[in-house]
C-alpha positions in Angstrom: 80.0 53.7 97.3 83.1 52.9 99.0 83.2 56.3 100.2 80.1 56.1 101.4 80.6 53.1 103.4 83.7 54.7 104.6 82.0 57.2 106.1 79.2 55.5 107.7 82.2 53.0 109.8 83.8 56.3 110.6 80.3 57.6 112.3 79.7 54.0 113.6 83.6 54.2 115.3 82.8 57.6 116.4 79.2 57.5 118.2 80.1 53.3 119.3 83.0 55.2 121.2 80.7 58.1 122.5 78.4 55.6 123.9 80.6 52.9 125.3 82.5 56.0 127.2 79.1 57.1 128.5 80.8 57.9 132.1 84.0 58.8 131.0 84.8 60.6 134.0 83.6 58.1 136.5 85.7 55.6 134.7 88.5 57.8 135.2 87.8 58.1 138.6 88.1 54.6 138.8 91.7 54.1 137.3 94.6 54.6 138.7 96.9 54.5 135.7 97.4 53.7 132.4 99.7 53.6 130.3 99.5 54.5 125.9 100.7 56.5 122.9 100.6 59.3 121.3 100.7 60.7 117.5 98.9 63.3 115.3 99.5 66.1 112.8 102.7 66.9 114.8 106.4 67.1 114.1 107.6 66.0 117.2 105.0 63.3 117.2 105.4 61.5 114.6 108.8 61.4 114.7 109.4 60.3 118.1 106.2 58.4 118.8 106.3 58.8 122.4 105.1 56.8 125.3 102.5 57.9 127.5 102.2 57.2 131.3 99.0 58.8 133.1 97.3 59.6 136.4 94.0 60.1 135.5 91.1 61.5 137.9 87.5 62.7 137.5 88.5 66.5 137.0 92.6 66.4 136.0 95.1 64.2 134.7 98.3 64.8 135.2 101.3 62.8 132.8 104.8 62.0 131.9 105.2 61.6 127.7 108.7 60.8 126.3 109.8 59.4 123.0 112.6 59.4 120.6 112.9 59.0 116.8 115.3 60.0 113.7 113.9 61.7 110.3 116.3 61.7 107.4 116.3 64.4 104.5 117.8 63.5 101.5 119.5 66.4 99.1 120.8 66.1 95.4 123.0 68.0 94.1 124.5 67.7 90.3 128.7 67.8 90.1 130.6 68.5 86.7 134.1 66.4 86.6 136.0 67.2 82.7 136.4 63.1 82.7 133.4 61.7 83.8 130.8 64.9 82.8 127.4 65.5 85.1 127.0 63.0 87.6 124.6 63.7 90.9 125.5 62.9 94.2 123.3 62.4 96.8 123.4 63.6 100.2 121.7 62.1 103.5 120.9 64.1 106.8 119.9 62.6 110.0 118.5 64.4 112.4 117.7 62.4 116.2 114.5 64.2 117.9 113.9 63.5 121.1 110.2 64.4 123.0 109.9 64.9 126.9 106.4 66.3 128.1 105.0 67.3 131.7 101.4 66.9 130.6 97.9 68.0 132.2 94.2 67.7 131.1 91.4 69.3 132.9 87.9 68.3 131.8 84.9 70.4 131.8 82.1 67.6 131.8 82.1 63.9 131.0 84.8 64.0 128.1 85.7 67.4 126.5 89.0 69.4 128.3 91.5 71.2 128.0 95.1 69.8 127.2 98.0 71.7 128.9 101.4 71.2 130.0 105.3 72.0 129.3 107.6 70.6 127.0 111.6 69.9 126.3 112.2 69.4 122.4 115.8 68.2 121.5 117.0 67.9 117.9 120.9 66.4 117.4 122.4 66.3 114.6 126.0 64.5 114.5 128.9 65.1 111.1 126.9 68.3 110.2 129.4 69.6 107.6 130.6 73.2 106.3 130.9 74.1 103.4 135.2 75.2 104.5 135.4 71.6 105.2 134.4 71.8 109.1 132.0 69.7 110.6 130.5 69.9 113.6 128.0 68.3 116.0 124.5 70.0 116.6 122.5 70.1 119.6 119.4 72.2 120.2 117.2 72.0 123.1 113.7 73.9 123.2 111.2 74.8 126.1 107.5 75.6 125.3 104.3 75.4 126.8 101.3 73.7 125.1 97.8 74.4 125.2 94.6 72.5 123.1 91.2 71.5 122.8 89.7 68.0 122.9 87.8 65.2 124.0 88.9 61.9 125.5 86.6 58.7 125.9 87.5 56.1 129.1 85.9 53.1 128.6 84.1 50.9 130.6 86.4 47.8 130.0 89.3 49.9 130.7 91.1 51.6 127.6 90.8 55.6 126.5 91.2 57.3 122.9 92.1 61.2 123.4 91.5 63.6 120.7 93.1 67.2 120.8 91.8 68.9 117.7 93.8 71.5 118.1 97.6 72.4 120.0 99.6 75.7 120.4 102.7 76.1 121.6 104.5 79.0 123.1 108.5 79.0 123.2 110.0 79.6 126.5 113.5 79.5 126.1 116.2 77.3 124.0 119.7 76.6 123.6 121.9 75.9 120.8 125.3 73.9 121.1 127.6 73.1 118.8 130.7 71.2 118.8 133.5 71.1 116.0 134.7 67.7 115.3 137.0 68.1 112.4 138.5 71.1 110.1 140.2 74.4 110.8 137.9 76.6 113.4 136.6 80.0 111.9 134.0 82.4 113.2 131.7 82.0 109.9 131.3 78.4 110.4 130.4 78.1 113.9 128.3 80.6 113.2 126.6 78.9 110.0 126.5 76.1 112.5 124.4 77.6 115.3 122.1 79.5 112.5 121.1 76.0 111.1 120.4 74.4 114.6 118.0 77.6 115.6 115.8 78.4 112.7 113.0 76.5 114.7 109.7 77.9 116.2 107.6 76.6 118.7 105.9 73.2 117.3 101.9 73.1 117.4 99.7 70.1 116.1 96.1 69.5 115.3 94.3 66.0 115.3 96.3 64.5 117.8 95.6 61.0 119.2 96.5 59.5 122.3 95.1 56.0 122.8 95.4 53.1 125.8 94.3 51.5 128.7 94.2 51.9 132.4 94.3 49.8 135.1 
């Protein structure tokens, strides 16, 4: 039953939307900007839940999407001492990612288009520690370009939900730096170093939602 009712609000959400954003594009056409957020089955997303600024028109909309967040992964790892016996110890890495979009849309009818644009994906990492003692500051910078599917309802009152059911993305270039901070320099390190900040691929997403208004 409850799933039942679940889905019948869904479909209510989903067609009230459709028909509230009857003239999608005209509304567009209307705005000038508008401002909202952005989050999805992403990586980058939903860790930096960026901020989305738009210049929307009938055919394209062009935008400017930044955010920044930190995810933490926590490792455990079990240590013997002859006094005290087995005893874990519990390690916590921080990782600062930081999203920066030049965004496009171009619509083919009232609502469905085609999401576009280029990207620059920065991960830091700060106290990143060897396992000779050395530790060392991470800093990797990615370019891709993204490309998606979706639909994107204006409404008449003056807000917009955007759903891109599917985005690619294509790496373009990237750069790793890192910077020692304490410990006794060796080749093996700063090479462990750059190997952990560059075992990255291009970041895609599916069910991605961008929601807000416009004025």
């Amino acid at each position: 039953m409850i799933r039942k009712l679940s889905i019948l609000c869904l479909s209510i959400m989903f067609f009230g939307s459709v028909a509230w954003a009857a003239d999608s594009a005209g509304n567009r056409k209307d705005q000038t900007v508008r401002l909202g957020m952005k989050s999805g089955i992403h990586l980058m997303y939903l860790v930096t839940s960026p901020f989305v600024l738009e210049f929307p028109g009938e055919d394209f909309t062009i935008g400017l999407v930044y955010g920044s967040g930190k995810l933490e992964s926590t490792q455990t790892s079990t240590t013997y001492d002859s006094d005290s016996g087995y005893s874990a110890v519990s390690i916590t890495d921080t990782w600062i990612f930081t999203t920066s979009e030049l965004t496009g849309r171009y619509y083919i009818g009232n609502s469905f288009n085609i999401p576009f644009g280029v990207a620059m994906y920065t991960i830091q990492k700060n106290d990143w520690k060897h396992s000779d003692g050395t530790i060392w500051d991470l800093d990797y910078k990615m370019t891709q370009l993204n490309l998606g599917l979706g639909n994107e309802w204006t409404y008449d009152w003056g807000g917009y939900l955007g759903i891109d059911y599917f985005q690619g993305g294509s790496k373009l270039s990237d750069k790793v730096t890192v910077k020692q901070t304490s410990g006794t320099a060796s080749a093996s390190s700063e090479s462990s170093a750059e190997k952990e900040s560059t075992d990255i691929n291009a970041f895609g997403g599916a069910l991605i939602v961008t929601f807000g208004f416009g004025f």
